[in-house]
C-alpha positions as a Python dict, from the first residue, in 0.01 Angstrom:
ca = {
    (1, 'X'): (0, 0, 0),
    (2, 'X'): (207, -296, -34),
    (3, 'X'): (-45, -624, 23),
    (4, 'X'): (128, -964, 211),
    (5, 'X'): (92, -1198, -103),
    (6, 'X'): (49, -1514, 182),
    (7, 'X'): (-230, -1310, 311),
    (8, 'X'): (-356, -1255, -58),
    (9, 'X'): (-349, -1561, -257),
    (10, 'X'): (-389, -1845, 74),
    (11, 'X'): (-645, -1655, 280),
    (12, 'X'): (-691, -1939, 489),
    (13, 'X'): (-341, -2002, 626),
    (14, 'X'): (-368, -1756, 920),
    (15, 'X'): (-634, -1489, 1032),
    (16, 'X'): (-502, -1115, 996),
    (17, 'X'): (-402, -1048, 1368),
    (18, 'X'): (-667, -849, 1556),
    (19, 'X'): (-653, -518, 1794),
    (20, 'X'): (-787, -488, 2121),
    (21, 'X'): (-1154, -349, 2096),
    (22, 'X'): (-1193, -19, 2262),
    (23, 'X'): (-1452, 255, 2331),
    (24, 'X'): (-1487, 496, 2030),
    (25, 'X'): (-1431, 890, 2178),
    (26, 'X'): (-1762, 1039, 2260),
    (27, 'X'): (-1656, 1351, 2063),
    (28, 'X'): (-1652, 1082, 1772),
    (29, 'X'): (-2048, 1165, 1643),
    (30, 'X'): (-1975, 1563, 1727),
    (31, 'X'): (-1658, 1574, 1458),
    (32, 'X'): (-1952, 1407, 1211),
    (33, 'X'): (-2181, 1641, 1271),
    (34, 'X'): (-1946, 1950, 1302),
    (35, 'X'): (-1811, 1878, 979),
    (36, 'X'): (-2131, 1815, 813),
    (37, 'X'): (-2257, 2151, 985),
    (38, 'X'): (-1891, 2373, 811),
    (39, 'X'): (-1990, 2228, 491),
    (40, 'X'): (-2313, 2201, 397),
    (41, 'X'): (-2356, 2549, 341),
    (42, 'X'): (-2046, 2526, 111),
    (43, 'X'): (-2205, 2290, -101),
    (44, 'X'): (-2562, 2415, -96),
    (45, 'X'): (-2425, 2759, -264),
    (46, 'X'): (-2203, 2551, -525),
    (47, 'X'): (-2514, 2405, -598),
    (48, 'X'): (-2735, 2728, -660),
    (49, 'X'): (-2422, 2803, -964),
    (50, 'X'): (-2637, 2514, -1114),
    (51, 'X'): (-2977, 2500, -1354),
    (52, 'X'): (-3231, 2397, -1173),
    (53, 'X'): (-3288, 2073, -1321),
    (54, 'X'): (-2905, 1974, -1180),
    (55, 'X'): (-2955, 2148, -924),
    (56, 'X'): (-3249, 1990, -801),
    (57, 'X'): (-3138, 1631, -873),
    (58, 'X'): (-2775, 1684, -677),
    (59, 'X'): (-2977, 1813, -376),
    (60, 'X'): (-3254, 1541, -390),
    (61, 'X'): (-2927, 1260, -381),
    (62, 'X'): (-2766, 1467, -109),
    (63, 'X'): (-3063, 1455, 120),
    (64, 'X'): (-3101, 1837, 121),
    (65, 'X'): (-3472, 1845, -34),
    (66, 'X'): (-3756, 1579, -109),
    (67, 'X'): (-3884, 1492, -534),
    (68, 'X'): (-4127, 1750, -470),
    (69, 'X'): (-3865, 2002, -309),
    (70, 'X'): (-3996, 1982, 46),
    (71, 'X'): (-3670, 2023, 331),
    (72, 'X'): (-3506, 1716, 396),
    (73, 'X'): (-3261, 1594, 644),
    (74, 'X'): (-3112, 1248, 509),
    (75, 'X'): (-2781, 1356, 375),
    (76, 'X'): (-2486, 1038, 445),
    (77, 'X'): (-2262, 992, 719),
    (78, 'X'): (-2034, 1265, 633),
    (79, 'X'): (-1690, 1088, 681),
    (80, 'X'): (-1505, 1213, 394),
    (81, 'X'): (-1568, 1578, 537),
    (82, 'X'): (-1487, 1504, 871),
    (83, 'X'): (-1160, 1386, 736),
    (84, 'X'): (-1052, 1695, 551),
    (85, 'X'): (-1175, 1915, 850),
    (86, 'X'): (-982, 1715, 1114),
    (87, 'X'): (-626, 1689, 868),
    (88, 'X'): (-601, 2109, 863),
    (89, 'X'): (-632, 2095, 1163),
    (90, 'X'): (-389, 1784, 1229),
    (91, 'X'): (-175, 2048, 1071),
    (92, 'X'): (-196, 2234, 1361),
    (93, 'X'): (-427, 2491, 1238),
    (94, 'X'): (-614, 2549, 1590),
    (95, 'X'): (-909, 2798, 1652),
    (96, 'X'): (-1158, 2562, 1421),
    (97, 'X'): (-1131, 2419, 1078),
    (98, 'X'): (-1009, 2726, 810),
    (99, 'X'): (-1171, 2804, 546),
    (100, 'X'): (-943, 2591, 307),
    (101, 'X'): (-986, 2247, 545),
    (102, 'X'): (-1419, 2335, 513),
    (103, 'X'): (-1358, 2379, 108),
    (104, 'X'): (-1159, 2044, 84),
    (105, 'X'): (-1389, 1868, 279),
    (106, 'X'): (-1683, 2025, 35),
    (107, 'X'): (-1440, 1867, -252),
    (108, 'X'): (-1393, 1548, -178),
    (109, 'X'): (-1805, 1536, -57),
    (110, 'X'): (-1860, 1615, -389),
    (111, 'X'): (-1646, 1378, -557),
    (112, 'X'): (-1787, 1158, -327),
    (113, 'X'): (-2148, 1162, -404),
    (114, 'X'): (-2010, 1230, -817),
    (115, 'X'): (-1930, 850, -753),
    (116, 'X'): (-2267, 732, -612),
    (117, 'X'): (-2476, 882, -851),
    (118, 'X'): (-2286, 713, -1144),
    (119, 'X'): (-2242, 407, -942),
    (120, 'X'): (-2630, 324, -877),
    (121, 'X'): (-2686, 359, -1206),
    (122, 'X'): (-2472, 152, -1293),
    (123, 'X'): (-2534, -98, -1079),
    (124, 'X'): (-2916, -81, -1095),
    (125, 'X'): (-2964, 19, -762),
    (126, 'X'): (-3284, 149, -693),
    (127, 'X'): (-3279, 230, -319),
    (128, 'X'): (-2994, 451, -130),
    (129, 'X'): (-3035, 579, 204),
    (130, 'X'): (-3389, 454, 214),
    (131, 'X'): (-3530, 691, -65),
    (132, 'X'): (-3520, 585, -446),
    (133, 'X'): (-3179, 680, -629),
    (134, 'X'): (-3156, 981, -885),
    (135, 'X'): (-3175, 770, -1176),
    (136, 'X'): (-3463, 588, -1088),
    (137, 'X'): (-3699, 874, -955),
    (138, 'X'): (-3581, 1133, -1231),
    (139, 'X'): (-3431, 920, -1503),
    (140, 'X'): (-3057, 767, -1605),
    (141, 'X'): (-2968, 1123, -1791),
    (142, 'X'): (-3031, 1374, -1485),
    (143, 'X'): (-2803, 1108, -1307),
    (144, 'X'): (-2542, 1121, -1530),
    (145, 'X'): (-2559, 1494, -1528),
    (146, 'X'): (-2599, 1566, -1213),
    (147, 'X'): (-2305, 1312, -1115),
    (148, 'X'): (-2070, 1546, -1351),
    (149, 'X'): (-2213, 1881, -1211),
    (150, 'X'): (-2082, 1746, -858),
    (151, 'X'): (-1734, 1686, -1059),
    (152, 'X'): (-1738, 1975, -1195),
    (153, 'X'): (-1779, 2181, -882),
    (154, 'X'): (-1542, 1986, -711),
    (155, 'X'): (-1277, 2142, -914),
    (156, 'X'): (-1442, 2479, -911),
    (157, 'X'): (-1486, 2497, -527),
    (158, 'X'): (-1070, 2365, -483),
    (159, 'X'): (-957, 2627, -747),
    (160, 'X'): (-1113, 2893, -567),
    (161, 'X'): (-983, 2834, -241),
    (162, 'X'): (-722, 3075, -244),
    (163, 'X'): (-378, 2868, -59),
    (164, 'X'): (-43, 2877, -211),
    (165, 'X'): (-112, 2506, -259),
    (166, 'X'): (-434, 2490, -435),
    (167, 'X'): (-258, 2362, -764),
    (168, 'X'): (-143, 2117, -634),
    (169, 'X'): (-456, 2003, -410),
    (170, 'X'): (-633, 2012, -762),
    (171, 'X'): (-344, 1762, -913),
    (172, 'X'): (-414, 1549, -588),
    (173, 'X'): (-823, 1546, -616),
    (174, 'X'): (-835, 1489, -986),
    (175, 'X'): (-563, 1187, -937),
    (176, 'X'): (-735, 1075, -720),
    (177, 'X'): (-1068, 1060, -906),
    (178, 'X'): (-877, 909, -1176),
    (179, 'X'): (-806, 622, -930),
    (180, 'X'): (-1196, 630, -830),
    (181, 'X'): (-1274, 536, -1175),
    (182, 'X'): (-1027, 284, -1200),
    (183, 'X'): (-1154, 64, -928),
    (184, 'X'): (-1489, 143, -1022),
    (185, 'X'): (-1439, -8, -1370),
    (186, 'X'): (-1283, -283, -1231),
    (187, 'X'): (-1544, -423, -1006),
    (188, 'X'): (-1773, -396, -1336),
    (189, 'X'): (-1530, -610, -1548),
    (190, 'X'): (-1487, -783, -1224),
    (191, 'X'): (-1873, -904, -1272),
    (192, 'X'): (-1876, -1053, -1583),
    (193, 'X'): (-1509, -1230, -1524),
    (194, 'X'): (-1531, -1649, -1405),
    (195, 'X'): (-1227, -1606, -1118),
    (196, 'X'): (-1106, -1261, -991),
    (197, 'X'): (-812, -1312, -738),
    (198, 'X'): (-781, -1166, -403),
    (199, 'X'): (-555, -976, -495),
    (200, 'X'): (-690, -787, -775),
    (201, 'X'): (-1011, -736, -575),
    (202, 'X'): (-813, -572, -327),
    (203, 'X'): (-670, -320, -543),
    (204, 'X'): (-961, -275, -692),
    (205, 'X'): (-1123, -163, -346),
    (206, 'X'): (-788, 44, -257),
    (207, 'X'): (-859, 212, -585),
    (208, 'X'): (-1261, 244, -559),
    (209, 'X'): (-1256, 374, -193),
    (210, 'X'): (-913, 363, -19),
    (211, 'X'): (-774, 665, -255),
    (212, 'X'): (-1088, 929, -183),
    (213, 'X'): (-1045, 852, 166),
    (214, 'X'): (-652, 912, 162),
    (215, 'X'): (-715, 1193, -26),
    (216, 'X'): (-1013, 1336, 219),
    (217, 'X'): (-762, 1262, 480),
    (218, 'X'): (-454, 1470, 343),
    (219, 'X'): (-666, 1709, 134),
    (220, 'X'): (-684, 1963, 437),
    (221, 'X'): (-340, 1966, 554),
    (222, 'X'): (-207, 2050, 223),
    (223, 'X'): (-443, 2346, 153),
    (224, 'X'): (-306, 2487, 506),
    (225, 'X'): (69, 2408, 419),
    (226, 'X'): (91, 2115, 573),
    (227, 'X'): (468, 1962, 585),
    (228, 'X'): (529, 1647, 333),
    (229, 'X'): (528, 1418, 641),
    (230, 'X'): (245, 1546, 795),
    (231, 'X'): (-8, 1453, 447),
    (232, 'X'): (180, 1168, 410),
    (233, 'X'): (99, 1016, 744),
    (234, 'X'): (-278, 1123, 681),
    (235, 'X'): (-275, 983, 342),
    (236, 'X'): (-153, 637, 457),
    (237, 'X'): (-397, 675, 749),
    (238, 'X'): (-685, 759, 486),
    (239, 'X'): (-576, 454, 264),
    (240, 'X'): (-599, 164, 541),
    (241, 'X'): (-910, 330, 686),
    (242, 'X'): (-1061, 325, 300),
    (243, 'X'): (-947, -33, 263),
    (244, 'X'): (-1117, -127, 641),
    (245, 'X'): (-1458, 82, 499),
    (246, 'X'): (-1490, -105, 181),
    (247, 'X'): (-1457, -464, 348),
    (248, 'X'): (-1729, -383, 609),
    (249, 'X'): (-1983, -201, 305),
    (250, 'X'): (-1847, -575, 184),
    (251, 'X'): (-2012, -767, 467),
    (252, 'X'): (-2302, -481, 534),
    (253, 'X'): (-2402, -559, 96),
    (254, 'X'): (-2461, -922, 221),
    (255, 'X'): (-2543, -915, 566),
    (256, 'X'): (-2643, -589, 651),
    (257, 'X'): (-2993, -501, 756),
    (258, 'X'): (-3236, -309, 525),
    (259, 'X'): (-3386, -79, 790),
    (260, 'X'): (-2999, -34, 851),
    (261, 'X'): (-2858, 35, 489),
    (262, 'X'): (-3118, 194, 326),
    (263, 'X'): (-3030, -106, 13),
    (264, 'X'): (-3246, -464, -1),
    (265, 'X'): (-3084, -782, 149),
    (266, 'X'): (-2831, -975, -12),
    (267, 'X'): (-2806, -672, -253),
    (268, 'X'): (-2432, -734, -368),
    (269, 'X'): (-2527, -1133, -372),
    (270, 'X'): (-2838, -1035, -636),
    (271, 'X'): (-2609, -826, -844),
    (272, 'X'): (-2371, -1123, -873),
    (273, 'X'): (-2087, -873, -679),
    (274, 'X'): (-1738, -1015, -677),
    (275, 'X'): (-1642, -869, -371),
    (276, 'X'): (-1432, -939, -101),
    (277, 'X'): (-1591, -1182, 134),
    (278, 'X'): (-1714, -1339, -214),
    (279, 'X'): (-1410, -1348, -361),
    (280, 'X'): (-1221, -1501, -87),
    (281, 'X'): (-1518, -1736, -34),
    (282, 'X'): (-1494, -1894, -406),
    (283, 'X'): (-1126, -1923, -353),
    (284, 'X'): (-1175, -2183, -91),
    (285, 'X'): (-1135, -2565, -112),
    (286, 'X'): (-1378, -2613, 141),
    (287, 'X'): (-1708, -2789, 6),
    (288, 'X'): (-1926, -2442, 55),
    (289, 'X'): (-1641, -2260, -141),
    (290, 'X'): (-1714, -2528, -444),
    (291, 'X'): (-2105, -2495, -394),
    (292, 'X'): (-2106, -2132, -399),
    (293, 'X'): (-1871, -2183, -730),
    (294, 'X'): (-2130, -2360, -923),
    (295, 'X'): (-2420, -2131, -809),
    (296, 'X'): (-2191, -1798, -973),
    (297, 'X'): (-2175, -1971, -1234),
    (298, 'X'): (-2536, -2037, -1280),
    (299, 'X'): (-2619, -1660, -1381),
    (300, 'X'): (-2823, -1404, -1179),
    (301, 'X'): (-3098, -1551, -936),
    (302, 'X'): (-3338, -1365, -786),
    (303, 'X'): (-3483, -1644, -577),
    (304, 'X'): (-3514, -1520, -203),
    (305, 'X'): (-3407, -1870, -104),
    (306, 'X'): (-3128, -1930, -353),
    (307, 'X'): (-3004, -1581, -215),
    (308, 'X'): (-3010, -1674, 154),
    (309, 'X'): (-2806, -2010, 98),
    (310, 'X'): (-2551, -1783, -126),
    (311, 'X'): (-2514, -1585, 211),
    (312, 'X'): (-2474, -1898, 418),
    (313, 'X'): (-2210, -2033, 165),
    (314, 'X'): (-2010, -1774, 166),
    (315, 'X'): (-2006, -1734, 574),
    (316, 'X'): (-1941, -2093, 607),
    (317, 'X'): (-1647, -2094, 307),
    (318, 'X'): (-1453, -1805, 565),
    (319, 'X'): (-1545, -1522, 327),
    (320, 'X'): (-1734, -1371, 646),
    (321, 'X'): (-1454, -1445, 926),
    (322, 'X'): (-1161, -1328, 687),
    (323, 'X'): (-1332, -1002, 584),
    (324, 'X'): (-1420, -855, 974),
    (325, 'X'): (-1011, -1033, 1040),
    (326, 'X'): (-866, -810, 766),
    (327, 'X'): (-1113, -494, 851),
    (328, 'X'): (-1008, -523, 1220),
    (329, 'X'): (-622, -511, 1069),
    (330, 'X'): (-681, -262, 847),
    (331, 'X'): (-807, -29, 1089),
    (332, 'X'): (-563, -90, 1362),
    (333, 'X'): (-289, -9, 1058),
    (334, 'X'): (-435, 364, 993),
    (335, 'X'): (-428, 420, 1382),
    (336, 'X'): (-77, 295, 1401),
    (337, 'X'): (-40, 551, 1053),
    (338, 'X'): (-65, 815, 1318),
    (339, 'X'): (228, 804, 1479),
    (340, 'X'): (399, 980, 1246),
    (341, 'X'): (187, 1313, 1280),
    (342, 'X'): (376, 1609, 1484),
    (343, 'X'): (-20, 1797, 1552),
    (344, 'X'): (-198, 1783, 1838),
    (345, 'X'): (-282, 1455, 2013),
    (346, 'X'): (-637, 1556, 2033),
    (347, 'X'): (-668, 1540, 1665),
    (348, 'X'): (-489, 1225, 1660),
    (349, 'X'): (-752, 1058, 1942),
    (350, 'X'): (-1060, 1197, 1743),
    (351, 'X'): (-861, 1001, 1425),
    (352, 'X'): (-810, 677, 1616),
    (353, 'X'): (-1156, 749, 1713),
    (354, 'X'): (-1311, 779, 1413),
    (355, 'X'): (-1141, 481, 1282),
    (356, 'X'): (-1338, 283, 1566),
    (357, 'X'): (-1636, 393, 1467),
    (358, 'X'): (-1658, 328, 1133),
    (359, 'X'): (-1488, -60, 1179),
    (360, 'X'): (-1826, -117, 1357),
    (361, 'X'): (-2073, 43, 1154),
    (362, 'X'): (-2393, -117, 1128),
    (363, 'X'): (-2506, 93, 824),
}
């Protein structure tokens, strides 16, 4: 994705143009669920290949069971999965999702989740989806582990999915996990660095989320012989819509609401997060821009108050305004992506659809 360096490096010169809102599809929330529904049961037997210890860790992070094993229902929003379902069939694969769209959407899940397990550790989070993290209820090792048992059978599940394509589908996934880490490592470095451009933190969040949700997006349609064109369009679809998800998790990790999130308030503010509304905000030559500066600078707070007027600095440097401007953009850039797929235009309205949805997530 090639970024407008005007846009990048002098934020405030001129908003990111904005699209018309509009009514996401009802069937929006069914394509969720549906996809959730094809491949949970996917995952849940990759998981029984695992000891129990693993076993019971991945399936305590994925919402599937409680610390003490009792059923659960708290799994995540399932958008990586609904992805790879709705590319096969954007391949024109109709009749439901094959059995190679349910076992890339079971992939890139897994990959998915690999990433969060690693990730709250890393971070220190305590708290996802309202329950404690992995790491925190059974310890940092059955984290780790359990985050490269979900790897692992990411690469297991693809390789057995039996399509002409599969080798290269397992090329794609592990290139793009490769790009995962990438961004991840960058917004750690990115922590401990004075000034990170806008640029850079861009990339890093085109890296960190854009590329598993290109892939997720594409992933389908290749493992049903999808022509070059058609995973292209998807991937480029799957790469603005990643971009548009990380800026609003960017705005929910400041102003999102617990009950909401499932994380505490201000969480990406107490972790001293360079991320984009931040970023943009201590780029600014307004006065808040120069006052949130100094208070960076000052090492990790954990005052409630000091917190709260980090928040308010960065919404009145334009760090809020610019992000929900370039999410808005973003998303109205993988809708336009779809113009270039030849499948059926009901898979391309439950795309734009989707899109919609998650550009005004509240969680």
């Amino acid at each position: 994705m090639n970024h407008d360096q005007a846009t990048l490096e002098q934020p405030f010169d001129r908003e990111p143009p904005q699209r018309p809102r509009s009514t996401p599809a009802p069937v929006t929330v069914s394509v969720l669920e549906e996809a959730r529904r094809l491949t949970e049961p996917v995952i849940r037997a990759g998981l029984d290949r695992l000891d129990p210890d693993t076993r019971h860790a991945c399936g305590y992070h994925l919402g599937y069971w409680d610390a003490d094993g009792s059923p659960l229902d708290a799994g995540g929003k399932g958008v990586r999965p609904a992805l790879a379902v709705l590319s096969a069939r954007a391949a024109g694969v109709r009749g439901g999702a094959p059995r190679a769209g349910v076992v890339a959407a079971a992939a890139c899940e897994l990959v998915h989740n690999f990433s969060l397990l690693h990730d709250d550790l890393m971070d220190g989070d305590t708290e996802r989806r309202h329950r404690k993290t992995v790491w925190a209820r059974f310890g940092p090792a059955s984290a780790i582990l359990a985050g490269d048992a979900m790897l692992a059978l990411a690469n297991e599940l693809l390789a057995e999915a039996g399509s002409p394509t599969t080798a290269a589908a397992l090329g794609h996934l592990n290139l793009t996990t490769r790009r995962l880490v990438k961004g991840q490592a960058a917004d750690l470095a990115f922590e401990k660095r004075a000034r990170v451009t806008l640029s850079e933190c861009l990339q890093m969040a085109e890296d960190k989320t854009g590329a598993l949700l290109a892939c997720s997006a594409s992933l389908g349609a290749m493992l049903v012989g999808a022509p070059a064109r058609t995973t292209a369009a998807l991937a480029d679809y799957g790469a603005h819509l990643g971009l548009a998800f990380q800026l609003i998790d960017d705005l929910l990790g400041i102003w999102g609401t617990p009950a909401r999130t499932g994380k505490p308030v201000w969480s990406d503010l107490r972790a001293r997060k360079k991320s984009l509304p931040v970023v943009v905000a201590l780029a600014s030559d307004r006065p808040a821009g120069g006052q949130l500066r100094r208070m960076y600078a000052e090492g990790a707070l954990q005052d409630e108050a000091a917190l709260a007027e980090m928040a308010n600095l960065v919404d009145r440097a334009g760090g809020r305004a610019w992000t929900e401007a370039r999410a808005e953009r973003e998303s109205a850039a993988a809708v336009a992506a779809l113009a270039g797929l030849d499948g059926p235009a009901s898979v391309r309205a439950e795309l734009a659809a989707l899109a919609e949805l998650l550009c005004r997530r509240t969680y």
